[in-house]
N, C-alpha and C positions, 0 to 999 in steps of 0.2 A: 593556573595556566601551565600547560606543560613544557619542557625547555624546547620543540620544539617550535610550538606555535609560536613563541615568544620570538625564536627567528623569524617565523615568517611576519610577525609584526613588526618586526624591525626593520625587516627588507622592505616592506611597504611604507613605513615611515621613509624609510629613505629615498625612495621611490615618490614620495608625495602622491599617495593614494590609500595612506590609512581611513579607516573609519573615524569622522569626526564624533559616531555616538553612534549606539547600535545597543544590542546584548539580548536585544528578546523581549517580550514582552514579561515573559516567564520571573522575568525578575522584581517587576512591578509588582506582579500578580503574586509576589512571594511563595513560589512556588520552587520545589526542592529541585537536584537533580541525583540520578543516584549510577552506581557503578552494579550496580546487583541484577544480576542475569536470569529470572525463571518464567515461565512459559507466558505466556501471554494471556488477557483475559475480554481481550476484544474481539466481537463480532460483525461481521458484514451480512448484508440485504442487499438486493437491486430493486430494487421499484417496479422500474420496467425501462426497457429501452425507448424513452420518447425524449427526443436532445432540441435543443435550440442552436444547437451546434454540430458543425460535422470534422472535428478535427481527423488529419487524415491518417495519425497514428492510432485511432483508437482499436481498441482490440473490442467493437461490439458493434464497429461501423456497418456491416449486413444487415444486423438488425435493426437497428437504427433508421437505416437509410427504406427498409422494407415495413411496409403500416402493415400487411398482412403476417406479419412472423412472429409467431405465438409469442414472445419473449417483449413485442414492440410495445405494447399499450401497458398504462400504469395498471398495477391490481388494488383490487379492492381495499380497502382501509381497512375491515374486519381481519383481512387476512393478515395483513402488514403488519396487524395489531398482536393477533395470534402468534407471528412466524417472532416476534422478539418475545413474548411473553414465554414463549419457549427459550430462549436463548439464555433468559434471565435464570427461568427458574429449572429447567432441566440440565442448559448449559455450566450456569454460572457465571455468565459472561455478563460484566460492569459495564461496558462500556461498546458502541457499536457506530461505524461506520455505514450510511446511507450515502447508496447511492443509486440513479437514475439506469440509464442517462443521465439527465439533468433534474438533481431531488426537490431542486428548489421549484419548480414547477410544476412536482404534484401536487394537484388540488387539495389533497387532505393533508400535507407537508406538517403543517401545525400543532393539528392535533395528534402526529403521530409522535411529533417530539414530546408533547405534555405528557405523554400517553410513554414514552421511554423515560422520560426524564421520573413520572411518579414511582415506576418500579425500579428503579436504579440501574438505569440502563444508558449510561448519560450518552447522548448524542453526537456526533460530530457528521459534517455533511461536505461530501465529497463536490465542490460544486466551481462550475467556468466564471462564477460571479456577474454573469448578465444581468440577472433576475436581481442583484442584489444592489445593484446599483443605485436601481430607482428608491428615490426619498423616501425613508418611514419606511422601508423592508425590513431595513437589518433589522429597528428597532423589533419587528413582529416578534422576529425567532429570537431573538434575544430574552423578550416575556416569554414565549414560550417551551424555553427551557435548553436550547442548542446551549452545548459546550464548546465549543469550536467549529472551524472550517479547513480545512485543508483545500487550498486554492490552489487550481492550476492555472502556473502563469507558465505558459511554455516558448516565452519571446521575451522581446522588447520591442517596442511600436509595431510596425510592420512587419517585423519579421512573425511576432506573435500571433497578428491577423493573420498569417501569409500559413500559417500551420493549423490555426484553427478556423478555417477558410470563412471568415466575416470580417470585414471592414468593420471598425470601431470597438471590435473586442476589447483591444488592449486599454481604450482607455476607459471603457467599462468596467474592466477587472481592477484598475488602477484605482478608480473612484470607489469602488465598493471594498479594497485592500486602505484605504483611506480612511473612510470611515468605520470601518473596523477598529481600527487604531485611535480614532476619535473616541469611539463608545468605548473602547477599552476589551473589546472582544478579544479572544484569545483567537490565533492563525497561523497555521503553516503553509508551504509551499509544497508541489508537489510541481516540478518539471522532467519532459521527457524532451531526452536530448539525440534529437533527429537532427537531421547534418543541417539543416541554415540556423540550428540554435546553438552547433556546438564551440562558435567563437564570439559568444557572448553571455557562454556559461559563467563568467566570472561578473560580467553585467547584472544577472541573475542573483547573485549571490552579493551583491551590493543592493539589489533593491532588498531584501530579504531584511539588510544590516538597517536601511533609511527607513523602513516603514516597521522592525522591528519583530518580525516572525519567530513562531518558538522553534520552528525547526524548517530543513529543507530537504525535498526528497529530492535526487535525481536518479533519473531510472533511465533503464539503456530501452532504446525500440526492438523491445520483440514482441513477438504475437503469441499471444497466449490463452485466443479465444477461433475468431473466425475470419480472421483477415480476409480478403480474397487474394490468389494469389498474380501478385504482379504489381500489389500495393505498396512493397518495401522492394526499393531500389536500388540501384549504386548512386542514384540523383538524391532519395533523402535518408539514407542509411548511412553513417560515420564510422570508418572503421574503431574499433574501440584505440587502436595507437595515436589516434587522431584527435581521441577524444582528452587523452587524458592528461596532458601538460595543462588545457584550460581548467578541468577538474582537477588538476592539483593546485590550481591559483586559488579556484575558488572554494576550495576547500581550506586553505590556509585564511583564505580571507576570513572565512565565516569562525573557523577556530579562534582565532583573534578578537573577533567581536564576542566571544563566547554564544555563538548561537551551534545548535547543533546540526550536523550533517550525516545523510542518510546516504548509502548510495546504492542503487538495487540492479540485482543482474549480470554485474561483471565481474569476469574471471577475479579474483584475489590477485595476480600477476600485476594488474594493471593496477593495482596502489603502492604508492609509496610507504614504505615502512612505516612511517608515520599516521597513516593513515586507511591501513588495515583493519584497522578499530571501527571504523565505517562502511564497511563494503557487508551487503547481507545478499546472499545468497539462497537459498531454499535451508537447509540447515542453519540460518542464524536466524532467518525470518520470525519462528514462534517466539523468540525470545524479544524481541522487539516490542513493547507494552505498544505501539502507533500500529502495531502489525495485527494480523489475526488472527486466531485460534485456529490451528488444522481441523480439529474434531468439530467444531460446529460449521466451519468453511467447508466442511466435507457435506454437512445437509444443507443448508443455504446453497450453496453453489449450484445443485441439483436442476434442472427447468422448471418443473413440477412450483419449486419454492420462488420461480422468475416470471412465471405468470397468470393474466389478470382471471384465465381461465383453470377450475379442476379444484380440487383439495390440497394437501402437503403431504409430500412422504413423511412416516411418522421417523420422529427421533431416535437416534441410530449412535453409538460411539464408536470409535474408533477401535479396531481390533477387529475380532472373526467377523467376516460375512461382510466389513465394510464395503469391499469394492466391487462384492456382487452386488450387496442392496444401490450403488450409484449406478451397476451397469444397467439393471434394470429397475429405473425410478418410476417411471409412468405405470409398468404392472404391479409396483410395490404398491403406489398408490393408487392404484384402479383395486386391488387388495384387500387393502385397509379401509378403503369404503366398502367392497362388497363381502366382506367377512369380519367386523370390527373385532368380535370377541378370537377369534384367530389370533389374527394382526396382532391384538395388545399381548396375547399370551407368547406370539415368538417373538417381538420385541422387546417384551420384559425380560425372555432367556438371554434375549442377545446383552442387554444393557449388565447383566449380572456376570457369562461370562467373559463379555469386554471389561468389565470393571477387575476382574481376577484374572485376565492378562496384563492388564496395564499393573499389577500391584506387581504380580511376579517378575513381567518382564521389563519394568518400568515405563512409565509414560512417555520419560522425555525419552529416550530409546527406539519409541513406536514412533513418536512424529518423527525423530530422526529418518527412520525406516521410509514412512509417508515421503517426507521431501526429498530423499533420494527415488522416488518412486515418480514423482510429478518431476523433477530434472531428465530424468532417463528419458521414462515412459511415453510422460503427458504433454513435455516440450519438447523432448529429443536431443538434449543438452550431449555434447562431444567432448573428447579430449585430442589431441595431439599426443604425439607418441613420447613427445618431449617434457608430456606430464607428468608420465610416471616417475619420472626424476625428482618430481617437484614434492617439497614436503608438505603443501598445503592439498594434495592430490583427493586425501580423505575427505574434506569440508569442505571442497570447491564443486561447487557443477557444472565447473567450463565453458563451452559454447555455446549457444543456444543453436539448435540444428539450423535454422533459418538462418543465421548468422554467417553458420559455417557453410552452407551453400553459396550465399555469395560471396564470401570472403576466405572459406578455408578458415584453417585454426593453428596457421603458422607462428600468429604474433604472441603465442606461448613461450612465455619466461620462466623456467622451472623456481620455486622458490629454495634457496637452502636452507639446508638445517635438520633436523632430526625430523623423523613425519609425525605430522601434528594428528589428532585422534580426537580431540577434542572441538564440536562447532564455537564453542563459546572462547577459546582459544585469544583470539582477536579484537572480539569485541566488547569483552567482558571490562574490557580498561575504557570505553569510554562512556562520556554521559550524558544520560538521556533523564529528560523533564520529566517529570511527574506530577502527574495534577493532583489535586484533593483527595479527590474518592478513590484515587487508585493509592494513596500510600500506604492501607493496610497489607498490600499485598506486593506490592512494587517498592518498595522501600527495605 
């Protein structure tokens, strides 16, 4: 324990609100943690947009909410099956993140985990925990083959219905967060901290300690897909100054208990020195083994690979031609069916001379380049003029443009110190769990 969580468990003992027992599961589970920072080797999927849920932050709520939007209905199993069998073996990518909408809801759920889990692709399932509630589920996915859950609990009682707009949510996620911990299943959190949840962000972060989570994400409200606009308020938008005395409670809390803490999307400014070590921002993101690989994020993310309708755009890496072959995905793969022997021959140029930029000009270098690319471009991330002073100016991506329309980007605190140049800078000192199959390479 660091000298200074140890403070802050002390303040909390003496406060009478230390953890009587916590630390994670991870520790049962004899599992390592380590301080070593390189790229990541996780992948994501969607399924398809079809929810049991309409939480009002979601960044996929249009389609969701719309049965007719190519991206709404789950795809086919064949495809689902195909789009990771790539990830594995052209990727490389160990380990993958499912998600829906709601994954636990796709009819062929099961056998896509058996079907990840045989090629080493171990699974984790992004999921609200409704589905999982009900008796004799968890056991399912547990035979067949899931490595964990990353659980969004984005309340407590009511307030959590109140965001994921259903009565009885919470105590459905509670019960399926329950017996997780029964069966000995491995869990983390994932909360987004929209303004009625951000004064019981440290509530949040005690259930994490009593029910024993490997780790906690909090993540700021921004839109990073297709919000509509008029969905993010001043009613449930927090300004980040607002947020983050509760985020440094409960970020001390959780360091105490030794469980880990995530925090996504906010400026660097708004941590405590102490806790710098946990803010990822687009440049710290690859480096996160819970995170996920830009170069296969960059084909998954595609539509083409989001619906139940059409083929897949063919596998693509990172470097020349990347962001033409995402602008235009639908005529790459209308393409690649109507000319295969084409198709495979300028994508095998592509993968050769992407592999001999990434040597020259290095890999990590190029997602760097990518995440300053999706900050700028893709969200519209801002600074204050007050940034350029700041030495964390380089590895930070400031505001999220949405952010700074309703709120401006005054509550910038320049960082001191000499300017930092490095993303891994901050977060390289702290630590992060590591499961099994990932310690040949994370470790």
């Amino acid at each position: 324990m660091t000298p200074e969580t140890a403070v802050a468990e002390n303040a909390q003992v003496a406060e009478g609100r230390a953890p009587t027992f916590g630390g994670g599961q991870w520790q049962k589970l004899g599992l390592n943690k380590t301080q070593k920072r390189v790229l990541t080797k996780r992948a994501v999927m969607w399924l398809g947009q079809t929810c049991n849920l309409r939480c009002y932050f979601c960044y996929f709520l249009n389609r969701i909410d719309d049965a007719h939007h190519p991206e709404h209905p789950f795809m086919d199993i064949q495809k689902a099956k195909d789009m990771c069998t790539i990830l594995r073996e052209f990727y490389g990518c160990t380990s993958i993140d499912i998600q829906g909408g709601e994954p636990t809801i796709y009819p062929h759920i099961l056998e896509l985990i058996r079907h990840c889990h045989e090629i080493g692709l171990y699974p984790t399932l992004i999921t609200n925990g409704l589905h999982l509630a009900k008796p004799g589920n968890l056991e399912k996915f547990r035979d067949a083959g899931v490595r964990d859950f990353l659980c969004s609990l984005h309340g407590i009682g009511d307030i959590h219905d109140e965001v994921v707009c259903k009565k009885g949510a919470y105590e459905k996620i509670t019960t399926a967060i329950g017996r997780m911990q029964e069966l000995g299943m491995p869990f983390r959190f994932n909360c987004t901290m929209s303004k009625p949840v951000v004064p019981i962000i440290p509530q949040i972060a005690q259930k994490a300690i009593d029910y024993g989570a490997n780790a906690v994400n909090y993540l700021a409200f921004n839109p990073f897909e297709d919000q509509e606009t008029g969905i993010r308020t001043h009613d449930n938008v927090a300004k980040y100054s607002d947020i983050r005395p509760y985020l440094t409670e409960a970020m001390d809390m959780l360091e105490a208990a030794d469980i880990e803490c995530n925090v996504r999307y906010l400026p660097l400014c708004m941590a405590e020195d102490r806790h710098k070590k946990n803010f990822y921002n687009f440049q710290q993101l690859p480096y996160d083994h819970h995170e996920w690989d830009y170069q296969s994020w960059m084909w998954t993310g595609l539509q083409p690979q989001r619906m139940k309708e059409g083929g897949l755009v063919p596998a693509f890496r990172i470097g020349v031609r990347d962001r033409q072959i995402m602008g235009m995905a639908h005529k790459v793969r209308d393409f690649a069916v109507e000319k295969p022997t084409m198709a495979k021959f300028i994508f095998g140029a592509q993968h050769v001379v992407a592999r001999i930029e990434q040597a020259v000009r290095g890999t990590e270098e190029m997602y760097r380049e990518e995440a300053m690319i999706r900050a700028k471009y893709d969200a519209g991330y801002r600074y204050h003029e007050a940034c350029e002073k700041c030495a964390a100016r380089r590895i930070c991506d400031g505001f999220h443009g949405d952010y700074a329309d309703l709120f401006g980007t005054g509550e910038a605190t320049p960082i001191q110190g000499a300017p930092i140049d490095d993303p891994k800078h901050y977060i390289k000192v702290q630590k992060k769990v590591v499961e099994r199959e990932d310690e040949a390479w994370a470790l």
